[in-house]
DRENPA-3360 file (N, C-alpha, C; in nm, 2 decimals, always signed):
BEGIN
1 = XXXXXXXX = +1.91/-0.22/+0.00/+1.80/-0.12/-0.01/+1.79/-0.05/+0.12 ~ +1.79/+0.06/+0.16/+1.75/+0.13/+0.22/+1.61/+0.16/+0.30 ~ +1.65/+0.14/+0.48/+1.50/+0.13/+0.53/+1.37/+0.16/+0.46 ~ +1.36/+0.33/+0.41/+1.26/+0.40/+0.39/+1.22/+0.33/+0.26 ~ +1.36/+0.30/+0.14/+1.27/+0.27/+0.03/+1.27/+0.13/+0.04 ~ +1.30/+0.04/+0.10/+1.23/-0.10/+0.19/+1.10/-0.07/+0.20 ~ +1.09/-0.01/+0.33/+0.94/+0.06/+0.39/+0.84/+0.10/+0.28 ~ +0.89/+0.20/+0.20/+0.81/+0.20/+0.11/+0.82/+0.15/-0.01;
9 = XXXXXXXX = +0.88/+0.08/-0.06/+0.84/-0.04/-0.20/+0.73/-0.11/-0.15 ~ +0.66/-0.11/-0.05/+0.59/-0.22/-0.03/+0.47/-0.14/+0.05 ~ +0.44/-0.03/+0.11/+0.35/+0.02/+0.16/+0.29/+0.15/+0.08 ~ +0.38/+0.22/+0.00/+0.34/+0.26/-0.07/+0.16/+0.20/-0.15 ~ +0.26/+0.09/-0.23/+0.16/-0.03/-0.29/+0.02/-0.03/-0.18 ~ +0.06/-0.02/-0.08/-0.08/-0.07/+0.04/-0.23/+0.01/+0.00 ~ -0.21/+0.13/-0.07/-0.31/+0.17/-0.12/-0.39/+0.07/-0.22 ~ -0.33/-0.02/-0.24/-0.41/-0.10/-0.34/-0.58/-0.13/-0.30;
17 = XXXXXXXX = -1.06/-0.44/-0.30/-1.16/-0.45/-0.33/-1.19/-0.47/-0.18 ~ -1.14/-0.40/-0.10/-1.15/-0.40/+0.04/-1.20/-0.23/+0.04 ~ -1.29/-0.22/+0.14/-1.37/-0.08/+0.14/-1.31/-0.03/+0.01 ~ -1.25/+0.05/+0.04/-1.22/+0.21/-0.04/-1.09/+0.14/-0.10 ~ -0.97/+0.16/-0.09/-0.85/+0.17/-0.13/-0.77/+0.03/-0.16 ~ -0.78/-0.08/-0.12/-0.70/-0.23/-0.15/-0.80/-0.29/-0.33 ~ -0.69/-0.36/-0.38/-0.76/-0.42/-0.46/-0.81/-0.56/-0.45 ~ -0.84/-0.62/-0.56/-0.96/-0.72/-0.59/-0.87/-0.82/-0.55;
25 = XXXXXXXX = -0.96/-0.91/-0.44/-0.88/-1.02/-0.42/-0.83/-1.13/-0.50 ~ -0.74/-1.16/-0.50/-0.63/-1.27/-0.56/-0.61/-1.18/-0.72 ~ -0.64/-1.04/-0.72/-0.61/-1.01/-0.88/-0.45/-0.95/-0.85 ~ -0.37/-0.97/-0.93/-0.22/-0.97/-0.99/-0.17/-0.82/-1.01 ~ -0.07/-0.71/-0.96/-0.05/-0.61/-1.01/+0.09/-0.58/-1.07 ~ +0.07/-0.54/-1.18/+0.19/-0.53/-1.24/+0.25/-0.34/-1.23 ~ +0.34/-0.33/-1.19/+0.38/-0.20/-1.22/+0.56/-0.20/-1.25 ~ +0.52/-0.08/-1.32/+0.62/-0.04/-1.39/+0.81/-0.06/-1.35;
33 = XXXXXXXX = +0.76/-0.07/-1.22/+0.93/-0.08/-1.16/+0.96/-0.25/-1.17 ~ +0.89/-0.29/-1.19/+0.86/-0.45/-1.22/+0.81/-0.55/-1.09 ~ +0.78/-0.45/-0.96/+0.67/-0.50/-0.87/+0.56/-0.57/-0.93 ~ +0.50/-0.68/-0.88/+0.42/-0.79/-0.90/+0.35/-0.73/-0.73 ~ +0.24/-0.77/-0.74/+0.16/-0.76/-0.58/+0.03/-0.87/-0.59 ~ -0.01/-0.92/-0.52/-0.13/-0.96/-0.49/-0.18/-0.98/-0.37 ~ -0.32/-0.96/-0.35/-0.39/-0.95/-0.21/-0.45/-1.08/-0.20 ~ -0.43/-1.15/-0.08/-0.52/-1.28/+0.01/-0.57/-1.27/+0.08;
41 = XXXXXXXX = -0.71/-1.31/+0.09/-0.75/-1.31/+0.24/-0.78/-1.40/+0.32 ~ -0.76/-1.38/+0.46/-0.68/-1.48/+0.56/-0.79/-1.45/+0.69 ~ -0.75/-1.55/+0.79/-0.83/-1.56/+0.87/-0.82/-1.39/+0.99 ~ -0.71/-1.40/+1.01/-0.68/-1.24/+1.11/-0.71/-1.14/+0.99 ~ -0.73/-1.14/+0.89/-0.71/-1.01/+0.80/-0.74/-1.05/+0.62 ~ -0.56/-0.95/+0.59/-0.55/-1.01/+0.45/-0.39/-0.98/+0.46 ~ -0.33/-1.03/+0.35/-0.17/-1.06/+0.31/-0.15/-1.03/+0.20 ~ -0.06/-0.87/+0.16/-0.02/-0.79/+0.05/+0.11/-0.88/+0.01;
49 = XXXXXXXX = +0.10/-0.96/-0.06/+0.22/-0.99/-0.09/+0.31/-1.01/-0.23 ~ +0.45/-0.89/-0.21/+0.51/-0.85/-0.35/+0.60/-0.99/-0.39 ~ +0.65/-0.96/-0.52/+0.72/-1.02/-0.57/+0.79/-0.91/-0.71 ~ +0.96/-0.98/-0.72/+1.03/-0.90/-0.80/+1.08/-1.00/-0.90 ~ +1.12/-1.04/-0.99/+1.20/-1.06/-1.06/+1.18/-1.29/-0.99 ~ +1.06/-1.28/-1.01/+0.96/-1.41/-0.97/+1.02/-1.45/-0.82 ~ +1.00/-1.40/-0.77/+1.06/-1.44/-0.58/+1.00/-1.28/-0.52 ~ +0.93/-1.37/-0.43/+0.83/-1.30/-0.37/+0.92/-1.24/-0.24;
57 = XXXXXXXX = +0.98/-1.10/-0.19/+1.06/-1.08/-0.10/+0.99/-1.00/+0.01 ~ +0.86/-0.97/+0.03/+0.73/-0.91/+0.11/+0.60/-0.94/+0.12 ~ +0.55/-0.99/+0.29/+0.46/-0.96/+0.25/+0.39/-0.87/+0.39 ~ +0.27/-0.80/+0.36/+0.22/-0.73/+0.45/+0.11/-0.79/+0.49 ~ +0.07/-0.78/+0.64/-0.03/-0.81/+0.71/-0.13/-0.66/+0.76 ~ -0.25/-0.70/+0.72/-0.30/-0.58/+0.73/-0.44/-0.65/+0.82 ~ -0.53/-0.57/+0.86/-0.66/-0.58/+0.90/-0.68/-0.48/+0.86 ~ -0.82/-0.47/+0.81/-0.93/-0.40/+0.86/-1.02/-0.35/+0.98;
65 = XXXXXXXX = -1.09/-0.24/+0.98/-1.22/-0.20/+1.12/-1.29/-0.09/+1.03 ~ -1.33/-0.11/+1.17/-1.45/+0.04/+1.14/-1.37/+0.18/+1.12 ~ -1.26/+0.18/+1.17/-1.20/+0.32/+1.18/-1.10/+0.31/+1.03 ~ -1.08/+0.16/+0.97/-0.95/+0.17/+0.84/-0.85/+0.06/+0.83 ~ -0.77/+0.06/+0.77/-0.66/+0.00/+0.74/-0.59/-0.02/+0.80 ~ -0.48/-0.14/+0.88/-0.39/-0.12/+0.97/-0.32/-0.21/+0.91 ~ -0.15/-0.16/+0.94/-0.05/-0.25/+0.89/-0.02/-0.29/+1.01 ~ -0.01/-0.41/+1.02/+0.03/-0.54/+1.16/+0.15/-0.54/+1.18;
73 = XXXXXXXX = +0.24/-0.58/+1.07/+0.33/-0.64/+1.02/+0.44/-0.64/+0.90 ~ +0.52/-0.67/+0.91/+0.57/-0.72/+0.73/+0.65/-0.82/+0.77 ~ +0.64/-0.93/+0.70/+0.70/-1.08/+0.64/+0.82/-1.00/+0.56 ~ +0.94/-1.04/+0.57/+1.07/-1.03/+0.49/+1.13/-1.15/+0.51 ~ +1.25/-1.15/+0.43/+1.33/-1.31/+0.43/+1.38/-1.33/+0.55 ~ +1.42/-1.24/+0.61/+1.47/-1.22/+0.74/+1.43/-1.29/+0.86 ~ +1.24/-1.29/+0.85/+1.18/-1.32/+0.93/+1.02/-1.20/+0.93 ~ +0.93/-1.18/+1.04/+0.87/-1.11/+1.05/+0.89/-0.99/+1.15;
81 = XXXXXXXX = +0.84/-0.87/+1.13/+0.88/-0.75/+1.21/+0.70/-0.69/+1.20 ~ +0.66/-0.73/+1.34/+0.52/-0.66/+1.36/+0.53/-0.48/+1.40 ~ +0.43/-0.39/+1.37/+0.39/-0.25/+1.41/+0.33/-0.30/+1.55 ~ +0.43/-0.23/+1.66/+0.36/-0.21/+1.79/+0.34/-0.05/+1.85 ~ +0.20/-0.04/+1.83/+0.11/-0.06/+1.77/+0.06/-0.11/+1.64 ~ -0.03/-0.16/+1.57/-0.06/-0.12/+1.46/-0.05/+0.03/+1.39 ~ -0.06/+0.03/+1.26/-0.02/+0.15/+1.21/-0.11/+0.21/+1.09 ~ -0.19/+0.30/+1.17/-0.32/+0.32/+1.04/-0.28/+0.39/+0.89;
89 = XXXXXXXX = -0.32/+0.28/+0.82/-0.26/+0.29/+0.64/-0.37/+0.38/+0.56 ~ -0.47/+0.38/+0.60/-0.58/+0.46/+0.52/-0.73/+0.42/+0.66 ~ -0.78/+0.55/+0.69/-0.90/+0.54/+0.77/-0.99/+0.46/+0.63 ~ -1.13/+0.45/+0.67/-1.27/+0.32/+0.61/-1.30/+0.49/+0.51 ~ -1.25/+0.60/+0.51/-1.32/+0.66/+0.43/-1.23/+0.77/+0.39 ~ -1.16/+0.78/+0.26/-1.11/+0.93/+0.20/-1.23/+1.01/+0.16 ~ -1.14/+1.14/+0.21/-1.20/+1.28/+0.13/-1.12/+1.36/+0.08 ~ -1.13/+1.44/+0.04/-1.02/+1.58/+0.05/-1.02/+1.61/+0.14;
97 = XXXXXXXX = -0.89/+1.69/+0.20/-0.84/+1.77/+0.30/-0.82/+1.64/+0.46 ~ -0.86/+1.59/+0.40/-0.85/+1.44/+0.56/-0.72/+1.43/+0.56 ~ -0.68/+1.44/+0.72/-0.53/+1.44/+0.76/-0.56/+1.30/+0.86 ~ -0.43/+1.24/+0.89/-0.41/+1.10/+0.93/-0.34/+1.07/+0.98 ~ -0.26/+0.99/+1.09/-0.13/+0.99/+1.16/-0.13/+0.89/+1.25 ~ -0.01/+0.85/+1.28/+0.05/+0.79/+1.41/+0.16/+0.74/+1.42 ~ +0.22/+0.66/+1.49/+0.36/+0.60/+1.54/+0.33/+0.47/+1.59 ~ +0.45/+0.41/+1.53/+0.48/+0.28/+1.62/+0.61/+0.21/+1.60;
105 = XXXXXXXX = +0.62/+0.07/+1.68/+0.80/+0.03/+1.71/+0.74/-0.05/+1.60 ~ +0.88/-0.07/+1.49/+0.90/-0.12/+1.36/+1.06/-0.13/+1.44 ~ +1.12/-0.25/+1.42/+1.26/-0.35/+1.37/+1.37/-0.23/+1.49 ~ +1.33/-0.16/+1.63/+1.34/-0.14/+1.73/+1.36/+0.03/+1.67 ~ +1.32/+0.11/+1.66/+1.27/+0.22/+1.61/+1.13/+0.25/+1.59 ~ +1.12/+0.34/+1.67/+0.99/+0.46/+1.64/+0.98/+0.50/+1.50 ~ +0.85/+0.44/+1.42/+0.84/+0.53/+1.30/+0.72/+0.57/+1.30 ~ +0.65/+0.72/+1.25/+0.58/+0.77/+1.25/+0.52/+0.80/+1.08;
113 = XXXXXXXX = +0.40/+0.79/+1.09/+0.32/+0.79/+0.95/+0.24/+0.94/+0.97 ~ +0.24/+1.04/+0.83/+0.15/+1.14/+0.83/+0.11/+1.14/+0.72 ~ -0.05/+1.16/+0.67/-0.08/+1.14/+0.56/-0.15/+1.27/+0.53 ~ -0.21/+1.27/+0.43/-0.36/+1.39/+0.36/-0.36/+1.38/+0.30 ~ -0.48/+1.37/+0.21/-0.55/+1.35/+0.07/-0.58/+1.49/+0.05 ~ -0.45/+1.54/-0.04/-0.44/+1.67/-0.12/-0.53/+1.69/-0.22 ~ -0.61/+1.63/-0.31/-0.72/+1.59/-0.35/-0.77/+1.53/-0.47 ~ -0.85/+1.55/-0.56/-0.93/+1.46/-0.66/-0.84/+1.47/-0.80;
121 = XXXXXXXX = -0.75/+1.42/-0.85/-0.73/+1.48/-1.00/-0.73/+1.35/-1.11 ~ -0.78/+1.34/-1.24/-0.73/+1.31/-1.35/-0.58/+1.26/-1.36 ~ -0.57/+1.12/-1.38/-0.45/+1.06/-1.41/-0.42/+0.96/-1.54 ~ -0.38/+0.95/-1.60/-0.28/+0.86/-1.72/-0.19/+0.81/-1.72 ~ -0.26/+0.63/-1.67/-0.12/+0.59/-1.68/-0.13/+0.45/-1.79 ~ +0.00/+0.37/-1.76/-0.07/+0.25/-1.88/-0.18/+0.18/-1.87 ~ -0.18/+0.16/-1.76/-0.34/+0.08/-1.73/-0.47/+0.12/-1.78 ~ -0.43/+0.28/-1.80/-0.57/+0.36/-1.85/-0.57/+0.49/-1.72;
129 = XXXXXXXX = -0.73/+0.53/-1.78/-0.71/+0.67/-1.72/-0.76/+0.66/-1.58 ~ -0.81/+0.72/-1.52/-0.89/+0.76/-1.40/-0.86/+0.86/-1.33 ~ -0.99/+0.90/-1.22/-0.99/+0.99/-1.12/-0.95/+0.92/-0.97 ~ -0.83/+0.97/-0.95/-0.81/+0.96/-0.81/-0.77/+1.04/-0.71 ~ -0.74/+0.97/-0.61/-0.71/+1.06/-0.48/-0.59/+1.06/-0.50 ~ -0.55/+1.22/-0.45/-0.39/+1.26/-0.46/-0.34/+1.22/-0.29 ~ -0.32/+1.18/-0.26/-0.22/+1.14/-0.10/-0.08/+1.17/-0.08 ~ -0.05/+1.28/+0.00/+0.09/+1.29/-0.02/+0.11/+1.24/+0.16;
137 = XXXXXXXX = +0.21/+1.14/+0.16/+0.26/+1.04/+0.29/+0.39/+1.08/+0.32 ~ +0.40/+1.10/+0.46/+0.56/+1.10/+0.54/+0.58/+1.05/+0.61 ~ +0.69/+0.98/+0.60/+0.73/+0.87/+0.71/+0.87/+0.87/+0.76 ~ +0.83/+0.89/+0.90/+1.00/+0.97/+0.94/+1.06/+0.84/+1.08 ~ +1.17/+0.85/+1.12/+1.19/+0.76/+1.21/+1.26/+0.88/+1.31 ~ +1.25/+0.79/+1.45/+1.31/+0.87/+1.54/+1.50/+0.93/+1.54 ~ +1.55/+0.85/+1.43/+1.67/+0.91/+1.45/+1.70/+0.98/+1.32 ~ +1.59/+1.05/+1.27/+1.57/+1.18/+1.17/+1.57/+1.13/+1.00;
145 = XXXXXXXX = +1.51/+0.97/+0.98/+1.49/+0.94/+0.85/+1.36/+1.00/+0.80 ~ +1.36/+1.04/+0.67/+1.19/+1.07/+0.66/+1.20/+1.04/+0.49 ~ +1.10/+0.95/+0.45/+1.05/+0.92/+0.34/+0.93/+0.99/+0.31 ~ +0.92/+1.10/+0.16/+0.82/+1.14/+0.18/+0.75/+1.09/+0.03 ~ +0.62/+1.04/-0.03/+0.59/+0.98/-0.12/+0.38/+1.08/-0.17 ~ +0.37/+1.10/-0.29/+0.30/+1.09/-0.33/+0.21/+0.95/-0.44 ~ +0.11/+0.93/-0.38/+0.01/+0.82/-0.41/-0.09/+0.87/-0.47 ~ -0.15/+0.77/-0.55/-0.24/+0.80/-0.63/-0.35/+0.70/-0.65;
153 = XXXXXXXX = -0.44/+0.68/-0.57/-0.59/+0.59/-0.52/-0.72/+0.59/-0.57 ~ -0.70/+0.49/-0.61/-0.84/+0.48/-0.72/-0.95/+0.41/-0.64 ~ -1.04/+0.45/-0.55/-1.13/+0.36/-0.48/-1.16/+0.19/-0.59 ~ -1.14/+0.16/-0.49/-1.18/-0.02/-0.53/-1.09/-0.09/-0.65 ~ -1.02/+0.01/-0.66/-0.87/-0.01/-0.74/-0.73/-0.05/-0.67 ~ -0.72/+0.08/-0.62/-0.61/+0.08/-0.52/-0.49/+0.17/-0.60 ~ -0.36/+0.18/-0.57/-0.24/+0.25/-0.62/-0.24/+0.26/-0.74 ~ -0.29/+0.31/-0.84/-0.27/+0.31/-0.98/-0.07/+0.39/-1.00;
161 = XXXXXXXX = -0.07/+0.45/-0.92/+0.03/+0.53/-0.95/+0.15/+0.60/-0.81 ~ +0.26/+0.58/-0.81/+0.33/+0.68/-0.73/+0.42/+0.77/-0.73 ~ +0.51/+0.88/-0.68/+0.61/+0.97/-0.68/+0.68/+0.98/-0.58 ~ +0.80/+0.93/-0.59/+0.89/+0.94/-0.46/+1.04/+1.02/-0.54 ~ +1.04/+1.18/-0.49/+1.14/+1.25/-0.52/+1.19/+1.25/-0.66 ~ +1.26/+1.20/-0.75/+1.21/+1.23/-0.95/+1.14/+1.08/-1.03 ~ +1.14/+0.98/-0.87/+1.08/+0.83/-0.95/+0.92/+0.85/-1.02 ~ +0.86/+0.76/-1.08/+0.74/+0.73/-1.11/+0.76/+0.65/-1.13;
169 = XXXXXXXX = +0.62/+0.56/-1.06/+0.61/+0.44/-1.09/+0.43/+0.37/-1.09 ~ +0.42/+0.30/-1.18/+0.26/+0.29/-1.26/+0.26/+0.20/-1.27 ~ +0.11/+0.15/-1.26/+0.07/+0.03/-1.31/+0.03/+0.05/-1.43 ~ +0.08/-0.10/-1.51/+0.10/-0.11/-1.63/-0.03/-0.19/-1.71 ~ -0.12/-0.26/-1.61/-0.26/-0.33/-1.63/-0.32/-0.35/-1.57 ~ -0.45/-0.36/-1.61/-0.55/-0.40/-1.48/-0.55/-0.56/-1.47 ~ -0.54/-0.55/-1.35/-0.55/-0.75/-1.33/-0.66/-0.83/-1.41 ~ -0.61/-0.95/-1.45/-0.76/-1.03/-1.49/-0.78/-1.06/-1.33;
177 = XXXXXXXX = -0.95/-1.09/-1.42/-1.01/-1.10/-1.24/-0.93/-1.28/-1.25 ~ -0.95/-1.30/-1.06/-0.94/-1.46/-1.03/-1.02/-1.54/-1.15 ~ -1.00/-1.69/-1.11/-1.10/-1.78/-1.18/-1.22/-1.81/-1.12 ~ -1.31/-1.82/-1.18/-1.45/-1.83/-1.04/-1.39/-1.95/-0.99 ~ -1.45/-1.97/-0.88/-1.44/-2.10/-0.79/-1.54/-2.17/-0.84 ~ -1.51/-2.33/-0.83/-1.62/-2.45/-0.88/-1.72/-2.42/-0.79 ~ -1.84/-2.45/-0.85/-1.99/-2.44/-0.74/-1.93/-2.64/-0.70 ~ -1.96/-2.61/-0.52/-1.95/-2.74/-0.47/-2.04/-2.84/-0.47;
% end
């Protein structure tokens, strides 16, 4: 698999009950390319972690702040490869027309993120319908790779949907929630 669609099988997804844009903790996401995801939370943050064809091959380390989302990290079989710096995934607040950016050393390359929430539309996918944010993302490296991807963010949902060049790919259900926890 190739860097970018590496990079993005898995960050794409990062739009996923964290402020605005991540989903409900420990709920299951199924989408259409046959991505599995679910969110944990952990003591430094939380942990996006995929799975394909039942073998979990990603996972992402993220934190939270006041300013947004930051990817730390990614876990692969390989080993781990931290963002130095961190790498802001979504600021604590979308709007329309909000632009977003920065750079950092990922696996000894400069990669740089540019975002903007192109804005509010009507979507249909299997999961069902909704209103989300349109995000169109670029992610380029210093020796002239650039992945460019449209997202589709459902506050307190997360990725219902994406488009990278003629793919689509959709979530196919809404997660059951977790099981409550026993009162102690």
């Amino acid at each position: 698999m190739g860097f970018w669609r590496f990079l993005w099988a898995g960050t794409a997804f990062l739009s996923l009950a964290l402020g605005q844009v991540f989903p409900r903790e420990g709920g299951r996401y199924l989408y259409s390319d046959g991505t599995q995801q679910e969110l944990l939370s952990t003591p430094e943050g939380f942990r996006l972690r995929y799975w394909k064809e039942g073998r979990m091959f990603r996972e992402d380390r993220l934190k939270g702040g006041a300013e947004g989302f930051f990817l730390l990290g990614v876990g692969l079989p390989e080993g781990y490869f931290p963002f130095t710096p961190p790498l802001l995934l979504y600021p604590s607040r979308l709007e329309v027309g909000l632009s977003w950016g920065g750079s950092a050393q990922f696996r000894g390359q400069r990669v740089a993120l540019s975002a903007r929430v192109e804005g509010i539309e009507g979507i249909r996918v299997r999961a069902g319908a909704f209103n989300a944010y349109r995000v169109r993302v670029a992610y380029t490296t210093e020796k002239g790779g650039t992945d460019l991807k449209e997202i589709f963010l459902v506050p307190g949902l997360g990725v219902v949907a994406y488009r990278t060049g003629e793919a689509w790919v959709e979530l196919l259900k809404l997660p059951e929630a977790p099981a409550p926890r026993p009162w102690p």
